[in-house]
N, C-alpha and C positions, 0 to 999 in steps of 0.2 A: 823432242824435235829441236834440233838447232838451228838457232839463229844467227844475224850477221851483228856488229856492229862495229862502228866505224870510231876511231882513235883521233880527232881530228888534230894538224899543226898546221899552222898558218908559217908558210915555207916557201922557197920561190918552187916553181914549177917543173922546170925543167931538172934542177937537181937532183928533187925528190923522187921523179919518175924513173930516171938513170940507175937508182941507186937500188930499183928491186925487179928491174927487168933482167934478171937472172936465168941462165936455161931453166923448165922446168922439166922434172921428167913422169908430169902427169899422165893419163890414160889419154888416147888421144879421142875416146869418145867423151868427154869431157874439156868446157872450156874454164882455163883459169884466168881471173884476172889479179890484176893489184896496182896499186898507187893511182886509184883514182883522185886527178886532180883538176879543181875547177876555180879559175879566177875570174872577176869581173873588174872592169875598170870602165865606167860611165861619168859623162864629161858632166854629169848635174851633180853627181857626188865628190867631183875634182876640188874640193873648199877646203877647207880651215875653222872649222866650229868648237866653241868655249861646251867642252861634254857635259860640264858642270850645269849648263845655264842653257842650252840651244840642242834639239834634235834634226834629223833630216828625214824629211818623208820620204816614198814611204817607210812606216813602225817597220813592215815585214813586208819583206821585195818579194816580189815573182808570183807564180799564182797562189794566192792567198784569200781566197773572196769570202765577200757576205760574213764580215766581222760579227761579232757578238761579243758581248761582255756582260761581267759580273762582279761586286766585292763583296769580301768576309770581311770589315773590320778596314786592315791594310792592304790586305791580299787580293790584287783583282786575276781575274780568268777570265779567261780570253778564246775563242775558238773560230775554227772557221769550216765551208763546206768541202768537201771531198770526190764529193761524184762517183766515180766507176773505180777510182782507187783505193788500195786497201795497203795499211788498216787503215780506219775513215773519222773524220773529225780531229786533226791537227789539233791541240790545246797549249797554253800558253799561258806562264804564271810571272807578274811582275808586280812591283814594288811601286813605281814610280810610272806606271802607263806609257812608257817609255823603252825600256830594256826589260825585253822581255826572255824566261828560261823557258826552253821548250821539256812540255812533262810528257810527250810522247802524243797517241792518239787513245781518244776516248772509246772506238770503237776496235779494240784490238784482239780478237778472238771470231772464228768462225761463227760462234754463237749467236754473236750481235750482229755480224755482218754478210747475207750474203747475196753479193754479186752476180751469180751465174748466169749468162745469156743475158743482162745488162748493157746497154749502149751506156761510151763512154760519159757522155755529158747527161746519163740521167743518173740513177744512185742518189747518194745524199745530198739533199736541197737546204741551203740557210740554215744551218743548223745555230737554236738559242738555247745560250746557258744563264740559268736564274740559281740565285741562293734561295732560300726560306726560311727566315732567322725564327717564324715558327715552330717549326720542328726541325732546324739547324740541318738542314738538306738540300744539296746541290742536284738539279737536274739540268738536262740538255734534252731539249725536243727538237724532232725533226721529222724531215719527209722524205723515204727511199723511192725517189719516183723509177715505177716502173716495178717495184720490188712490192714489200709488205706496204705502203705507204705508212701515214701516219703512226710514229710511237716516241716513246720516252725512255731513257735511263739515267739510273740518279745513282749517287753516294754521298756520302757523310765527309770524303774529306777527297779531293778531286788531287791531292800532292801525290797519293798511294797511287794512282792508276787505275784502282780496282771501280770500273760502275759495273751496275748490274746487266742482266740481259734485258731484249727490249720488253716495253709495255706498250699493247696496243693498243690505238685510240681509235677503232673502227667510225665512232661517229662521228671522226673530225677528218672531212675531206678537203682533198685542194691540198695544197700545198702551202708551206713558212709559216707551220704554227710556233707559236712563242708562248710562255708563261708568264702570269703576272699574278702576284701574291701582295693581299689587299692588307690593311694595319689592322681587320680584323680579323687575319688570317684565311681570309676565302677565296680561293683560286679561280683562276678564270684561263684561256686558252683565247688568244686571237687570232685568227689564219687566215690566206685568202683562198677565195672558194667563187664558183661559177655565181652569180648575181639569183636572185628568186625571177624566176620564169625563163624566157630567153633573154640571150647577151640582145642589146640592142645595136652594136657596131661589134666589131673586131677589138679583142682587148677589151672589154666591156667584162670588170671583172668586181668583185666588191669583199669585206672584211668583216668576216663572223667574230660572235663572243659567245664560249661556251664556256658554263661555268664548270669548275674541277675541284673533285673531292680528295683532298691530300691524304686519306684515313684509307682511302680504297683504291687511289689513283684510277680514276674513273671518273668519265664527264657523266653529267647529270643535268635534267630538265635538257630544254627546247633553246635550240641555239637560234642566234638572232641577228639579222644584220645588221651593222652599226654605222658602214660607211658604203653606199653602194655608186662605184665607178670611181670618186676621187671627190677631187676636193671641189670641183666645176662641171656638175653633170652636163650643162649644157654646152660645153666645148667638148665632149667625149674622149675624156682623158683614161689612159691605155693602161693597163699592165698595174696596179695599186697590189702592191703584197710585199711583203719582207715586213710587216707590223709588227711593231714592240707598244707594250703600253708601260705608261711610268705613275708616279701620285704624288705632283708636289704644290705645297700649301696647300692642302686640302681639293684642289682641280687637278681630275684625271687628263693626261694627254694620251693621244694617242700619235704614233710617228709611222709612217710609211714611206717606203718608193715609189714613184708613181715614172710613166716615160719609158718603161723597159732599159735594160740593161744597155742598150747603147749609147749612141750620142747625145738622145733628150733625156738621157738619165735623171733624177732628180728626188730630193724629198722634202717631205710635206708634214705637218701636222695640225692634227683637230684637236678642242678641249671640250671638255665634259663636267658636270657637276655629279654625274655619276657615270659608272661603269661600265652600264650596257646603255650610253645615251641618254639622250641624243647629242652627237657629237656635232660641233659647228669649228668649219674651217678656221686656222688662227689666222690674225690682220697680217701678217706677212707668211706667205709662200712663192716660190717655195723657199726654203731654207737651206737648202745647198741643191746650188748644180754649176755647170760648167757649161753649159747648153747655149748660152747666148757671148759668148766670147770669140773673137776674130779666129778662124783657124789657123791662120798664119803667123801666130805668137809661137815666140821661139820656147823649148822645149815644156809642151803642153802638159796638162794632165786633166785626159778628157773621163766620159762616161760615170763622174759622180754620183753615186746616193748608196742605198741600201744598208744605213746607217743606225750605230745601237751608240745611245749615249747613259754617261754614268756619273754618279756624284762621288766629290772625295769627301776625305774626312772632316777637312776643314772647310765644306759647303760650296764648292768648285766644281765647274763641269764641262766634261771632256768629250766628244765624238770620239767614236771610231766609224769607219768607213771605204768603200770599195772606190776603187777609183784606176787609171792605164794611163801607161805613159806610152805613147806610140812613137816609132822610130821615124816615121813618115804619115799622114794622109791618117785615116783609123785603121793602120797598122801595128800591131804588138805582137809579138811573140811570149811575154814575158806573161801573159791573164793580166786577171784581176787582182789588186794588190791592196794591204791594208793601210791605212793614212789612221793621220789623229790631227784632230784642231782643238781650239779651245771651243765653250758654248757660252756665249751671249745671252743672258735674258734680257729682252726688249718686249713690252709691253704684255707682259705676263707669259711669252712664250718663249722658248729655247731655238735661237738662233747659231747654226753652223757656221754659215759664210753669206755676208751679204754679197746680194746678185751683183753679177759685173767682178768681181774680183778674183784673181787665179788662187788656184790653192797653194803655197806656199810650199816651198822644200826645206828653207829652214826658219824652225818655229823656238819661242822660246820660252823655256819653261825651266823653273827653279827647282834645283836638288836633287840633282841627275847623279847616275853614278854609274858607268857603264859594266856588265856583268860577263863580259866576253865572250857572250855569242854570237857568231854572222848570221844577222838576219837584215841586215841593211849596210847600206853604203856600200865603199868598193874593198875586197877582199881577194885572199888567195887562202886556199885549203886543200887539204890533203887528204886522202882516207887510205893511211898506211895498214890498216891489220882489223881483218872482218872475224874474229873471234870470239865473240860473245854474244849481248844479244842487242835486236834491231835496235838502230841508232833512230833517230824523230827524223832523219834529213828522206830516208828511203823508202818508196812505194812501191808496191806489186800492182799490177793491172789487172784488177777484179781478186777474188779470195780466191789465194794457193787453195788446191785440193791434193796435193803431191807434194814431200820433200823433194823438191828438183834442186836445193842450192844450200851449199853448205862452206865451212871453213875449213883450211887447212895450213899448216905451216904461217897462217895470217893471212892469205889468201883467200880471194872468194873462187870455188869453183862451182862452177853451174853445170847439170846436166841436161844438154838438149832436149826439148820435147816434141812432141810432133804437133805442135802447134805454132804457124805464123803470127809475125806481130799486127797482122791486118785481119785477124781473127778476133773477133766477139769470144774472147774466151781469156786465160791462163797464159798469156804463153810466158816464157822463161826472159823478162823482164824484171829489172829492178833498176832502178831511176833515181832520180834527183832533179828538184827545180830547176828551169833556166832563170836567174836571179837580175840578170844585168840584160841590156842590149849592146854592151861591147863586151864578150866573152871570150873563155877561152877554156877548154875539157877536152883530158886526154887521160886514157888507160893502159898500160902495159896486161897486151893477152897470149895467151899459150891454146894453142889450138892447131888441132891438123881433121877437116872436112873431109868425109868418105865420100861423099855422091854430090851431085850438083843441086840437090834440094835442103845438104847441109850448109847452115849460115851459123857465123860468132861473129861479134862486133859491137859496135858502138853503135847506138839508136839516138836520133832526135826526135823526139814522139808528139804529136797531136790529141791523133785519133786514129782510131782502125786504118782509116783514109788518108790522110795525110804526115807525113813523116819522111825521115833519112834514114837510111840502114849503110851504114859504112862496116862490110864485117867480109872475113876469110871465107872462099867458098870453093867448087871446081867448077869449070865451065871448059868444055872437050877434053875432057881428061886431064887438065895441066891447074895449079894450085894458081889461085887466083887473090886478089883485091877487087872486090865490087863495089860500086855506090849505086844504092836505087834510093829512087823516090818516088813518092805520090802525093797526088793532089785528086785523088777520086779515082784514079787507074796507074798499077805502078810502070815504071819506066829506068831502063840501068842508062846511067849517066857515063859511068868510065867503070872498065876492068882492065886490070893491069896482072901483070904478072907480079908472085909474089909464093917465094919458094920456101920461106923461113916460117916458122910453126909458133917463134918468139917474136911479137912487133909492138909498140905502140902505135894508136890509133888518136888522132888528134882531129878536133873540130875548132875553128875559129867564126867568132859569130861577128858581123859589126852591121845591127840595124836588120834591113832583111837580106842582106848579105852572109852567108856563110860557107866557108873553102873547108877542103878535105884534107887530111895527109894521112900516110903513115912512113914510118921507121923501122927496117928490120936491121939496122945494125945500131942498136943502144944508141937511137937520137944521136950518131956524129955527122948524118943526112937525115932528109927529108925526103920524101916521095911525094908527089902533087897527085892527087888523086884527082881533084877537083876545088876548083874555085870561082868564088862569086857565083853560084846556086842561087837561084830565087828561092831563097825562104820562106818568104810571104805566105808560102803554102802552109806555113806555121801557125798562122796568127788567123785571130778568129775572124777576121773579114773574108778571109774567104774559107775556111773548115768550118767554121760555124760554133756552135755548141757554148761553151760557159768555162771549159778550163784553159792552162797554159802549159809552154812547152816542158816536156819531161826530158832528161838526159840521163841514158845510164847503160847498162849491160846487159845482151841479149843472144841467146844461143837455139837455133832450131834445127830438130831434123826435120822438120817438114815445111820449109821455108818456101813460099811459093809464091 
């Protein structure tokens, strides 16, 4: 089966695209693209930083959520959740917790992964990666909600790609279970799970510990609650999950989210003289959030917690954590994004950020060396020649079950499927993050549409419901340009006439603003499709759900 990957060069834009918008003389049931290009330019990342000595938040722009980590030695791993996207679990290998290489996705094979009939923001939940210098084995646990729920896969060395298929943990329900491997080698699992008896309010939810046998991968004995509702039962504090446990000086912690994912985001932790409790809240919580800060501060960075922290080598410790930067109001387009701080021990516990202070864009930190990947600050790239095999930047919407997209001459060509992008399924999609809130992404496409229910183009993706489809179509017999959108029911914005079968297609984002073009004579015009679109329909205030925006290329016959 072949696959795509992408060549990346950091190049201006418009050159790049000019220079491979060439006639094509593909099949015209068949759409080709090439020279996908995407710049961001964000006025937080507009500085001047010592690389050596200062990074900029966030580690990894765009949606990136519900961080984890882990270290071998020097080598930390890094991952994050995925949801309805495939392949699933982004991972991430660095030196310095800092510049991070992308090693692909953990879950990349049908085996591990499947989607089918899947809503977008269920799939994989919080997924955490643990070493076990025990038996020198790397596992990732997580939760398919909606799907298999609860399971596991491991490998021996996470650089190769290769983990195993899943291991199911039937006895461990609920969701964001985590590993923790004890100095005497005894494994344990923490997740959050419905409280014993009924919830007594909304969000009323609490954190199991079951222990785990590394020789069978297999929980064992009678699982036990450890923290039930939060840290202050009697304020009835919401939504306690994303649990990691740790063991330093001899007292176990235990760290959670507590607040749910929005604006009272937040996290917490309890310490322990043993394992399975009883845990007692530490003197300071919580220990990061953003929740009691003026909304009106200039460029924010709201919904903090869900946070995995790790020691180095020389007895240092780091956060990683989710966190949005909204373009206005709790507006984003861009998800959940990963940050890093330093960690505070203050009175025997691990302090993030104390309360009242904003999280910082740039932090500093010693012995940097940057490895020249974009995964942060402001950028321009290319994706000259889909040839080989999938690059880490590109996702499919749920698991291909059809070769529908393949290479050619370095081109990607896609064959239309009979499936819309507002369908709970496959359709002929493949994407790329939206990384910045001032952006800019255009494709050069070859396409000629038979019927009016055929669509090519360019997608700005949410969810089934929410999205831009800027793509070639017919509407009464004559060759068209459309833009539709939804926001829960679609709607075409502008159709234009548009004769030429070779165009690029360009989107301009700035905030929740975003304008339309295309080009059918090699970018020496513009065409105005549409501009200043409410976006907003992007961003999860109002689609809802847990991820961010997707950009990339979509071909349907049965586009409806």
């Amino acid at each position: 089966m072949k696959n795509i990957k992408s060549v990346v060069a950091v190049m201006a834009m418009g050159a790049a695209c000019l220079s491979a918008c060439s006639p094509s003389l593909q099949k015209t049931e068949t759409a080709v693209f090439s020279n996908f290009c995407y710049s961001g330019n964000d006025s937080v990342w507009n500085r001047s930083i010592d690389s050596a000595s200062q990074y900029m938040n966030p580690i990894l722009g765009g949606f990136y959520p519900d961080p984890s980590i882990c270290r071998k030695g020097n080598d930390y791993f890094l991952v994050n959740s995925s949801f309805s996207y495939y392949p699933g679990v982004p991972i991430f290998h660095s030196k310095d917790l800092v510049n991070w290489k992308p090693l692909g996705h953990v879950l990349n094979r049908p085996s591990q992964l499947n989607l089918d009939g899947i809503r977008l923001s269920g799939g994989i939940y919080a997924p955490a990666i643990q070493y076990n210098p025990h038996n020198d084995m790397f596992y990732m646990i997580t939760t398919c909600v909606d799907g298999i729920g609860n399971f596991l896969v491991k490998t021996d060395n996470p650089m190769k790609g290769e983990w195993s298929d899943p291991i199911l943990l039937p006895q461990v329900g609920g969701i964001d279970p985590s590993l923790f491997f004890d100095d005497n080698g005894k494994g344990y699992i923490v997740n959050n799970d419905a409280p014993e008896g009924e919830p007594q309010w909304n969000g009323h939810r609490a954190i199991w510990i079951h222990e785990f046998d590394t020789a069978t991968d297999k929980v064992v004995g009678e699982a036990k609650v450890i923290v039930d509702g939060g840290i202050d039962k009697t304020k009835k504090p919401v939504w306690i999950e994303g649990p990691h446990m740790y063991k330093v000086d001899g007292t176990y912690y235990l760290m959670a989210a507590e607040g749910g994912t929005g604006s009272n985001h937040s996290e917490v932790v309890l310490s322990s003289e043993s394992p399975k409790g009883p845990y007692k809240p530490c003197r300071i919580n919580p220990i990061l959030t953003q929740r009691d800060l003026p909304a009106d501060r200039i460029n924010p960075v709201t919904n903090a917690g869900h946070a995995d922290i790790i020691d180095t080598p020389d007895g240092k410790w780091w956060a990683v954590f989710l966190a949005c930067r909204p373009y206005e109001g709790d507006f984003y387009n861009t998800g959940r994004e990963t940050f890093l701080l330093p960690v505070e021990w203050k009175d025997k516990q691990p302090v993030i950020l104390e309360q009242g202070r904003e999280i910082p864009y740039v932090v500093n930190k010693e012995g940097l060396e940057r490895n020249g990947c974009e995964l942060n600050g402001n950028f321009s790239e290319t994706v000259d020649d889909f040839t080989a095999a999938m690059d880490y930047r590109w996702s499919f919407i749920r698991t291909p079950r059809s070769q529908w997209w393949g290479a050619e001459d370095g081109k990607l060509v896609i064959t239309p499927q009979p499936v819309s992008i507002a369908e709970v399924a496959n359709p002929a999609f493949i994407g790329r993050r939206q990384q910045h809130l001032a952006f800019e992404s255009s494709v050069c496409m070859s396409y000629v549409p038979g019927k009016e229910t055929d669509m090519a183009g360019m997608v700005c993706y949410q969810d089934e419901s929410h999205y831009f489809v800027l793509g070639r179509s017919v509407r009464n017999g004559e060759q068209v340009m459309v833009l539709e959108a939804s926001c829960g029911e679609k709607e075409t914005l502008a159709t234009l006439p548009c004769n030429s079968k070779d165009v690029v297609l360009k989107v301009v984002g700035e905030g929740r603003l975003y304008s339309f073009y295309f080009s059918d004579d090699k970018m020496k015009t513009w065409n105005t499709v549409y501009e200043n679109a409410d976006a907003s329909i992007l961003s999860t205030n109002r689609a809802g759900g847990f991820t961010g925006t997707m950009i990339g290329m979509y071909a349907s016959g049965q586009h409806k």
